[in-house]
C-alpha positions as CSV (number, residue, x, y, z in Angstrom):
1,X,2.2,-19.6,-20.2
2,X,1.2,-16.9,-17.6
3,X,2.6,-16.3,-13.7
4,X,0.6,-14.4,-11.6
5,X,3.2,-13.1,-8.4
6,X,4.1,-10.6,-6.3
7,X,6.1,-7.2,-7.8
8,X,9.5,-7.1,-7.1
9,X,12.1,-4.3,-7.9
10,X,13.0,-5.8,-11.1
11,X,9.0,-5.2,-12.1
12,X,9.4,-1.6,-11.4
13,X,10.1,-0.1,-15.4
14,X,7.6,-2.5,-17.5
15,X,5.3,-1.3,-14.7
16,X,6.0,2.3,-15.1
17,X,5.9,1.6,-19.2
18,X,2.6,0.8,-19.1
19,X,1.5,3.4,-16.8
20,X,3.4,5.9,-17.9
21,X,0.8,6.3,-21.2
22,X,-2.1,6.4,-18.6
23,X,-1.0,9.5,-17.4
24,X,0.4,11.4,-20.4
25,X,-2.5,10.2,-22.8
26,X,-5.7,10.0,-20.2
27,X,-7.2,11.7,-17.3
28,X,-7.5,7.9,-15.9
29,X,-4.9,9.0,-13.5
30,X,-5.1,12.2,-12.2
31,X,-1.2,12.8,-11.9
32,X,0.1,14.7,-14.2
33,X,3.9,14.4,-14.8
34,X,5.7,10.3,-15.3
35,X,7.3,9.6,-11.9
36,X,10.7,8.5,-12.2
37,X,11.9,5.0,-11.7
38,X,13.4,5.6,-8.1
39,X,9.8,7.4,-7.2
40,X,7.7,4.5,-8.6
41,X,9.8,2.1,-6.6
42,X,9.4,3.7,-3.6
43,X,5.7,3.9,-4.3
44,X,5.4,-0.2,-4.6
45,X,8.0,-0.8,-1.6
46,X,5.1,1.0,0.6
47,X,2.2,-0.5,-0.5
48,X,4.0,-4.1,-0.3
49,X,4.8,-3.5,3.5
50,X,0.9,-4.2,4.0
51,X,-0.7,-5.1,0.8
52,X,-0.8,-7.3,-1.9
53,X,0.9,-6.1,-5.8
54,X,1.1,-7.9,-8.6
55,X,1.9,-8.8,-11.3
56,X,1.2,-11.0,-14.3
57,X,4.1,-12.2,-16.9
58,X,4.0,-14.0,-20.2
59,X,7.4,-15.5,-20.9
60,X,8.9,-12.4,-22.1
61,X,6.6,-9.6,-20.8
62,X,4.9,-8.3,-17.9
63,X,1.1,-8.3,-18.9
64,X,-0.3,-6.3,-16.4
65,X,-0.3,-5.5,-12.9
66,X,-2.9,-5.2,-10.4
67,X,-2.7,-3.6,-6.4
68,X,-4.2,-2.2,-3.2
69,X,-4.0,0.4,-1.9
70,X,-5.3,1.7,1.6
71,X,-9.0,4.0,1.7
72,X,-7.7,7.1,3.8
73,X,-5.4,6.7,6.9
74,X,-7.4,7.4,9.6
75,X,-8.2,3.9,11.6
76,X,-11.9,2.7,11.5
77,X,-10.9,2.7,7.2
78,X,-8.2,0.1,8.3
79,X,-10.8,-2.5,6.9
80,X,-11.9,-1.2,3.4
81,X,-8.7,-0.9,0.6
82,X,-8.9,0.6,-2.7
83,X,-8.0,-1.8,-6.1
84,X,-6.2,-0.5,-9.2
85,X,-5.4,-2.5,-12.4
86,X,-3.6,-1.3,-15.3
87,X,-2.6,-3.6,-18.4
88,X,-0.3,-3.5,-21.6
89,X,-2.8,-2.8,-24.5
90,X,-1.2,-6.0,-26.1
91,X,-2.8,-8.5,-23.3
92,X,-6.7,-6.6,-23.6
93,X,-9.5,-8.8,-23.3
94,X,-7.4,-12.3,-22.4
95,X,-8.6,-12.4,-18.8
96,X,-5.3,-11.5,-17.5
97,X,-7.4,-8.4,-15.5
98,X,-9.9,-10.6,-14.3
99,X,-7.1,-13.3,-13.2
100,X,-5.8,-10.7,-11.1
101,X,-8.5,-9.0,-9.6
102,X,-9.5,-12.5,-8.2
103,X,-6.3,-13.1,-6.9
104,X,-6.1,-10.1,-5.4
105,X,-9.6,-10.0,-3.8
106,X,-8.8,-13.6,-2.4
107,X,-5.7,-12.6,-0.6
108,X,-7.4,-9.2,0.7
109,X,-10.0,-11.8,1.9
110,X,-7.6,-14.0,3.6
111,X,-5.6,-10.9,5.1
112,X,-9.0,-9.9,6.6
113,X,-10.3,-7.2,4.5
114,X,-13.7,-6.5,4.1
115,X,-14.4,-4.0,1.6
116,X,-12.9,-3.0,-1.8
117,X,-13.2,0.4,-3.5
118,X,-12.3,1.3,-6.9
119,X,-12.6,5.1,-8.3
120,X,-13.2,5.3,-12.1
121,X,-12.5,8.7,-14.3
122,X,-15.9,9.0,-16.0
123,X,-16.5,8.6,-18.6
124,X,-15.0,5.0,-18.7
125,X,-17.2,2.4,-20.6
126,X,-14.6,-0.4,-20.6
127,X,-13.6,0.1,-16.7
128,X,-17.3,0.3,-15.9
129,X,-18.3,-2.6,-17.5
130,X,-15.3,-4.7,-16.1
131,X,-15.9,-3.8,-12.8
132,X,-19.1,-4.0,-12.7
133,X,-19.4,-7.5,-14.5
134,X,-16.7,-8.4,-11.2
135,X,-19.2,-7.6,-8.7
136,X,-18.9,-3.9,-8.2
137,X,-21.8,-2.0,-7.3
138,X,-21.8,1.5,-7.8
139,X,-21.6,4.3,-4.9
140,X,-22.5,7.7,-6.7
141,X,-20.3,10.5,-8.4
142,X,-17.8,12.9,-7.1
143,X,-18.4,15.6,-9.8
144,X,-15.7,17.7,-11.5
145,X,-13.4,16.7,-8.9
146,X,-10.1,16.7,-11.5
147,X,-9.1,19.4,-13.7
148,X,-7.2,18.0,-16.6
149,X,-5.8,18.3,-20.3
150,X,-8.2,21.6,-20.0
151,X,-11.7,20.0,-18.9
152,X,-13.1,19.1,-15.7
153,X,-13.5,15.2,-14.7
154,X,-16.2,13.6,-12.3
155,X,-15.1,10.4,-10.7
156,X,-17.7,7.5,-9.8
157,X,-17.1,5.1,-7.0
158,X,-17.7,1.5,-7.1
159,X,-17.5,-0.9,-4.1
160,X,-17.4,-5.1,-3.6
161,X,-17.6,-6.6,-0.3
162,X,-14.9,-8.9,0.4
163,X,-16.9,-10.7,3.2
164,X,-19.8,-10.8,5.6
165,X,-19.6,-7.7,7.7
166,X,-19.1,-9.1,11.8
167,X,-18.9,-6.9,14.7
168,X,-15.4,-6.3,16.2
169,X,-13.6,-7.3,13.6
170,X,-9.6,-8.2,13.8
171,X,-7.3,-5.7,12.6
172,X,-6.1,-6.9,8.9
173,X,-3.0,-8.8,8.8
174,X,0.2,-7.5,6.5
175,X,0.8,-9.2,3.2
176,X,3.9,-10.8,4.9
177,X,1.8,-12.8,7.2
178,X,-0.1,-14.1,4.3
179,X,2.2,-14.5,1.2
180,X,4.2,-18.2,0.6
181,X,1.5,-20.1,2.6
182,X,-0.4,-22.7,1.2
183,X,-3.8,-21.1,1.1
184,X,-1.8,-17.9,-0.7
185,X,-0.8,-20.6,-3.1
186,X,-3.7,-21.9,-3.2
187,X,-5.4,-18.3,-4.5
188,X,-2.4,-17.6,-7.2
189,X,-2.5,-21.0,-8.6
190,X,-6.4,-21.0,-9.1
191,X,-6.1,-17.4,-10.7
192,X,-3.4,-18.4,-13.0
193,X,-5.3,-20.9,-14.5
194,X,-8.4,-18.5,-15.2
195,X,-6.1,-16.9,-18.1
C-alpha cells in the first residue's frame, strides 16, 4: 500500500538518505558535499512556501520523493518551474516515479503553471528514457557546464508543457491555495492508484 503526500519535517532524513548517495557516488547532482539535516530542511521549507513536494511512502519507508523548483527568479520565469525526482534503489521500476511526476504536473497545472523543465547530467540513459517516455521533449545541451569527480559534465535540457500557452496569463497561485481541496485530492488519489 502506497501514499502519495506532501513532505513534512519528519520526511526530511529518509529524504536526505537517498540523496545523499546521488551526490557522493554521481555527478547527477552537481553539489558536492551531503547537506546537513538542518540545511536540507530549510531547503524543503522554501520550496513548500510556493510549490508542491512530495513524497511517496510504503508502510514502512519513504519510496521516493519528487519536487519543483522555480526556473530563475527574475519575473516573466514566474510561469515555467523545474521538476526533480529522486528514488530509493529498492522502489526502481514500480511506477512510484511516474506516480509522482503525474501528481506533481497536475497540481503545477491546477496552480497555473505552464511549463516544466528538467536538467539531466549526460550521460543518463535511464533519466532520458523516463522523461522522455513522460512527454519531455528535448531543448539542446549546455556542454561541460560541471566539473566533477575529475571530468567535465554537459547537461541536456528537457521541457513538457503543462498547458495551452494564453496571453496574459495569471500569476501562479502558491501550493497553499491549492493543497487539501477536492480537485488536489482528486490528483493525489488518481496518482496513487497508478503504482
Amino acid at each position: 500500500m502506497y501514499e502519495i503526500r506532501q513532505a513534512n519535517n519528519t520526511d526530511s532524513q529518509p529524504m536526505l538518505d537517498i540523496y545523499a548517495p546521488v551526490i557522493e557516488k554521481t555527478a547527477t547532482s552537481f553539489e558536492f558535499t551531503v547537506p546537513g539535516i538542518e540545511e536540507f530542511q530549510a531547503r524543503v521549507s522554501k520550496i513548500r512556501e510556493r510549490l508542491p513536494w512530495l513524497v511517496c511512502m510504503d508502510d514502512r519507508y519513504l519510496s521516493g520523493y519528487a519536487y519543483a523548483g522555480p526556473h530563475r527568479s527574475r519575473e516573466a520565469y514566474q510561469w515555467s518551474v523545474e521538476l526533480s525526482v529522486y528514488m530509493d534503489p529498492r522502489y526502481h521500476r514500480k511506477g512510484i516515479a511516474r506516480a509522482l511526476y503525474t501528481a506533481l504536473a497536475e497540481i503545477l497545472k491546477l496552480q497555473g503553471f505552464y511549463t516544466a523543465l528538467a536538467g539531466i547530467t549526460l550521460p543518463n540513459d535511464t533519466s532520458v528514457a523516463f522523461h522522455e517516455s513522460f512527454g519531455f521533449t528535448w531543448l539542446g545541451t549546455y556542454h561541460h557546464v560541471g566539473y566533477k569527480f575529475g571530468r567535465w559534465h554537459s547537461v541536456g535540457w528537457w521541457e513538457y508543457p503543462l498547458r495551452s500557452y494564453e496571453l496574459d496569463p495569471k500569476p501562479p497561485v502558491t501550493i497553499n491555495e491549492v493543497e487539501e481541496t477536492a480537485e488536489w485530492h482528486r490528483i493525489i488519489k488518481s496518482a496513487t492508484e497508478m503504482i
